[in-house]
C-alpha positions as CSV (number, residue, x, y, z in Angstrom):
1,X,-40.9,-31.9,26.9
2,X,-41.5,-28.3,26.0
3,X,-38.4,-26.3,25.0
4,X,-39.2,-23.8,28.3
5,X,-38.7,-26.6,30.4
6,X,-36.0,-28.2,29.1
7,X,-34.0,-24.8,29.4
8,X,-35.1,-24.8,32.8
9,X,-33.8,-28.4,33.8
10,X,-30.6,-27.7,31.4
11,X,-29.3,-24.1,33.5
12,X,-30.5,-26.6,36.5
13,X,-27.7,-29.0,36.2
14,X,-25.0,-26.3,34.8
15,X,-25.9,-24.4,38.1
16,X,-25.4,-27.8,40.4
17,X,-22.5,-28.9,38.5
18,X,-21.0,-25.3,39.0
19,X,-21.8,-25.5,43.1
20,X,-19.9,-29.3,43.2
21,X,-16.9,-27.9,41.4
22,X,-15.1,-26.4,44.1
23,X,-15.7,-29.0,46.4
24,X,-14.3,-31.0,43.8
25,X,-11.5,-29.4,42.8
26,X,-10.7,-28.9,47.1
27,X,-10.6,-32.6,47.5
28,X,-8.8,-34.0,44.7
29,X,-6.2,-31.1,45.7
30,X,-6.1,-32.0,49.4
31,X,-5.7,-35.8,48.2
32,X,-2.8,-34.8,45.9
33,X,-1.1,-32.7,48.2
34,X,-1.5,-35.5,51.4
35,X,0.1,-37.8,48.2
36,X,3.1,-35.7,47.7
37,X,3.5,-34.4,51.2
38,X,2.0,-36.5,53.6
39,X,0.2,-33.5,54.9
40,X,-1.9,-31.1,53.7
41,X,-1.8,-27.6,55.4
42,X,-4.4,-24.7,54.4
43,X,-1.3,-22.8,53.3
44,X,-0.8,-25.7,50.8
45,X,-3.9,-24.8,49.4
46,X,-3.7,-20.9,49.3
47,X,-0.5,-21.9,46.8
48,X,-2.0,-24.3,45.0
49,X,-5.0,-22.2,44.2
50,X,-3.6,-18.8,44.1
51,X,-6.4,-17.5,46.7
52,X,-6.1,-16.1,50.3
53,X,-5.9,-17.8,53.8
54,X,-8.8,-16.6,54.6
55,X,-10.8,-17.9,50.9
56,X,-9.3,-21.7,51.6
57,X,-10.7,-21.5,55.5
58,X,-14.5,-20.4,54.0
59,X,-14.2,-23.4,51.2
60,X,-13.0,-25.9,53.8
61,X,-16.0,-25.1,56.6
62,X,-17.9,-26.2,53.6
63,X,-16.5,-29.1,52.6
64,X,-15.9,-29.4,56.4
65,X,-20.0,-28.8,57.0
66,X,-20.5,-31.1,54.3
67,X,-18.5,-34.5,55.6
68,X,-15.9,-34.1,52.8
69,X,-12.8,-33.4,55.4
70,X,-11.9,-33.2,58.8
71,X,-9.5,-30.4,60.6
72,X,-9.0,-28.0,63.7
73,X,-7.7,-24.8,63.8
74,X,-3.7,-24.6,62.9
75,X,-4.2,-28.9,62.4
76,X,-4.2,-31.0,58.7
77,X,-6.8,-31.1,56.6
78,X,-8.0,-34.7,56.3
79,X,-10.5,-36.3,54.0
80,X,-13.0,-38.4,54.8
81,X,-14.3,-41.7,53.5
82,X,-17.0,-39.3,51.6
83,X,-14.2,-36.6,50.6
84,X,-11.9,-39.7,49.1
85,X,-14.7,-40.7,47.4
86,X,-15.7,-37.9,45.7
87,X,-11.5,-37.1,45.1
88,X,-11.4,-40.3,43.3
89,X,-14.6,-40.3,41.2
90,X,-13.2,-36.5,39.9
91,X,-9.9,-37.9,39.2
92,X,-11.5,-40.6,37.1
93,X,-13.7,-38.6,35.6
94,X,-10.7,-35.6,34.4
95,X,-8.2,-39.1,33.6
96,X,-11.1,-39.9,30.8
97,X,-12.2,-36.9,29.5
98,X,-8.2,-36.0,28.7
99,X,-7.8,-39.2,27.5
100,X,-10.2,-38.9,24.8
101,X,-9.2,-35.6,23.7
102,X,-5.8,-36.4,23.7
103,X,-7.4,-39.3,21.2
104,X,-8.4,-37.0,19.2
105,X,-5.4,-35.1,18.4
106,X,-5.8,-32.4,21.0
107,X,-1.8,-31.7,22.7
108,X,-1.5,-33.0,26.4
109,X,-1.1,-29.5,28.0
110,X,-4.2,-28.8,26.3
111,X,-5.6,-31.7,27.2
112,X,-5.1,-31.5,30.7
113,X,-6.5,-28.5,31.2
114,X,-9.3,-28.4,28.9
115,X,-10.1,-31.6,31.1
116,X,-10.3,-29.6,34.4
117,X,-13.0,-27.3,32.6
118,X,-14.9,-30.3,31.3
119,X,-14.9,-32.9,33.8
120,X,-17.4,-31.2,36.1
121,X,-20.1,-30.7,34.2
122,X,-19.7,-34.3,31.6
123,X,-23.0,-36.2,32.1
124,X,-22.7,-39.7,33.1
125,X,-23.8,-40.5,30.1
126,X,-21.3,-38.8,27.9
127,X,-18.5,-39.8,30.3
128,X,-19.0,-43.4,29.6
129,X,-19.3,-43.0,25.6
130,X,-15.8,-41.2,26.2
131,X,-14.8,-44.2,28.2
132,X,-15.4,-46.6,25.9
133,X,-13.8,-44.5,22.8
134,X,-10.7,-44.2,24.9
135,X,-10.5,-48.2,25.7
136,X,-11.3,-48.8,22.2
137,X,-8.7,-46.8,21.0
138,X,-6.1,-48.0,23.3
139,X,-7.0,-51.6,22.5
């Protein structure tokens, strides 16, 4: 493949893994917060994120728009089959990337959030490689 079009598909994928991010990061935040509170509120989300009212009710008429979660004006926030899906497979996918560098000597704090950076734009394939180093090195 020429190096023009490799760019091309590379800033491609950087650019698609930067548009999932938020939904990402919404959903594995509503599914923590419905965890620890049995409800999650847009107010609990303005806190969590540090952002406005008004920037949480934009992101969740996406996600909303996009079948990731369910609400009504002044109701929960809810997540769908689709939204605890994709709030799962992030989870996963920050659980192994801060496993492994914590495997390789990097400290916890770091670690973790390092891991919120990296997890959304890991390939599949590094993920599992990471994967396996980690189960190796726990075995």
């Amino acid at each position: 493949m020429p190096a023009a079009k490799r760019k091309k598909n590379e800033h491609v994928r950087t650019r698609k893994d930067h548009a999932n991010e938020l939904a990402e990061d919404y959903v594995e935040a509503i599914d923590d917060v419905i965890s620890e509170h049995g409800t999650c509120r847009v107010v609990d989300l303005a806190k969590r994120f540090g952002v406005t009212h008004v920037t949480v009710n934009r992101t969740v008429g996406r996600l909303q728009r996009d079948g990731y979660v369910q609400t009504e004006p002044y109701a929960p926030i809810t997540l769908t089959a689709k939204g605890k899906k994709l709030a799962d497979a992030s989870r996963h996918r920050h659980d192994i990337v801060e496993r492994f560098l914590i495997a390789h000597g990097i400290s916890a704090d770091t670690a973790r959030i390092d891991a919120e950076g990296i997890e959304h734009h890991v390939s599949e394939e590094t993920l599992k490689v990471m994967e396996q180093f980690v189960k190796k090195s726990n075995a």
